[in-house]
N, C-alpha and C positions, 0 to 999 in steps of 0.2 A: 430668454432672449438670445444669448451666444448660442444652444444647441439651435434656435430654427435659423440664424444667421450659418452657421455652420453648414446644416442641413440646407440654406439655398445654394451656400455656394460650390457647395457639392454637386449639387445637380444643375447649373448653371456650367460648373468644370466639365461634366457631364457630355451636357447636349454639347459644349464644344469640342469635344475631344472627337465623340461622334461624327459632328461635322465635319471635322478635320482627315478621319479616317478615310470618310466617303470619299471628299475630294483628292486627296492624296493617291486614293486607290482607283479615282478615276468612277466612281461610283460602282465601280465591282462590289465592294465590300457597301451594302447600305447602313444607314444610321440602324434600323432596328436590329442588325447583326453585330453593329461595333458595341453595343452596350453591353451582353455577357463579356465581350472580349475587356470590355474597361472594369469592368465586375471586376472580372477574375484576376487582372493585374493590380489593382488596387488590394485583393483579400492578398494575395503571395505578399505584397509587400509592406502590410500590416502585417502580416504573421511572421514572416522571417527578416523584417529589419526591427532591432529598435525603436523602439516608440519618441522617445527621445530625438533620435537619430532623424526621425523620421519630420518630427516639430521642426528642427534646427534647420535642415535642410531645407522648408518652405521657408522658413523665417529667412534665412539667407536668400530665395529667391524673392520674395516679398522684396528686400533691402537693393536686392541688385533693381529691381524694378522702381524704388525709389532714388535709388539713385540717379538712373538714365533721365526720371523724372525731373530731376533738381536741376541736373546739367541744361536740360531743355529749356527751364524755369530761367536760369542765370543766362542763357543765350538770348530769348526774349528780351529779356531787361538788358542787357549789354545793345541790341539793337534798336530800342526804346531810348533816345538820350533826350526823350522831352519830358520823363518820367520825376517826379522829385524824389531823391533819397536813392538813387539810379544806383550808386557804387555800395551803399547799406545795403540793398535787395540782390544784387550780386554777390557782393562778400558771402550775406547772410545765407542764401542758393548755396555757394560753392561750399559752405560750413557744411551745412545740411546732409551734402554731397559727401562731405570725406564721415562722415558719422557714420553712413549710410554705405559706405567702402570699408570702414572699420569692421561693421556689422559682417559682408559679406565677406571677407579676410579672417577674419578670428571668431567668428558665429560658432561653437562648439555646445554639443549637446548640455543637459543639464544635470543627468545622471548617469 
């Protein structure tokens, strides 16, 4: 189950990177041309970074993405004051949040 979870969002990252190329370059560069180009960056940096290196580094972006998450989550509920447990669900948000800063602040590989 983790390798086809893996393998979708790999290819999910994919088409988006793709899309992103296209747009960015104005559609010079099209989606079926940007995919060796995300190949082969993707194989250089498997091969020549750290595998480790390589984990921590999503995991830290993962964390930053959680984070921006929480903050958003704690703002909701601060603008919500007909909510019960209004300043628990914020607290609780803004904990979340500094976990989630810790992660991205001292996130260091594991070998």
């Amino acid at each position: 189950g983790a390798a086809f979870a893996q393998t979708s969002a790999s290819i999910a990252d994919s088409n988006g990177a793709a899309g992103l190329i296209a747009d960015v370059t104005g559609g010079r560069v099209n989606r079926a041309h940007a995919y060796p180009v995300i190949a082969l960056v993707g194989i250089a940096v498997t091969w020549e970074v750290n595998v480790f290196q390589v984990i921590a580094l999503a995991s830290r972006a993962f964390a930053l993405f959680y984070l921006l998450q929480c903050l958003v989550a704690a703002a909701v509920a601060y603008e919500a004051p007909d909510i019960s447990g209004r300043s628990w669900r914020i607290a609780g948000f803004l904990a979340l949040a500094l976990i989630a800063l810790a992660v991205v602040l001292f996130g260091v590989p594991a070998g």
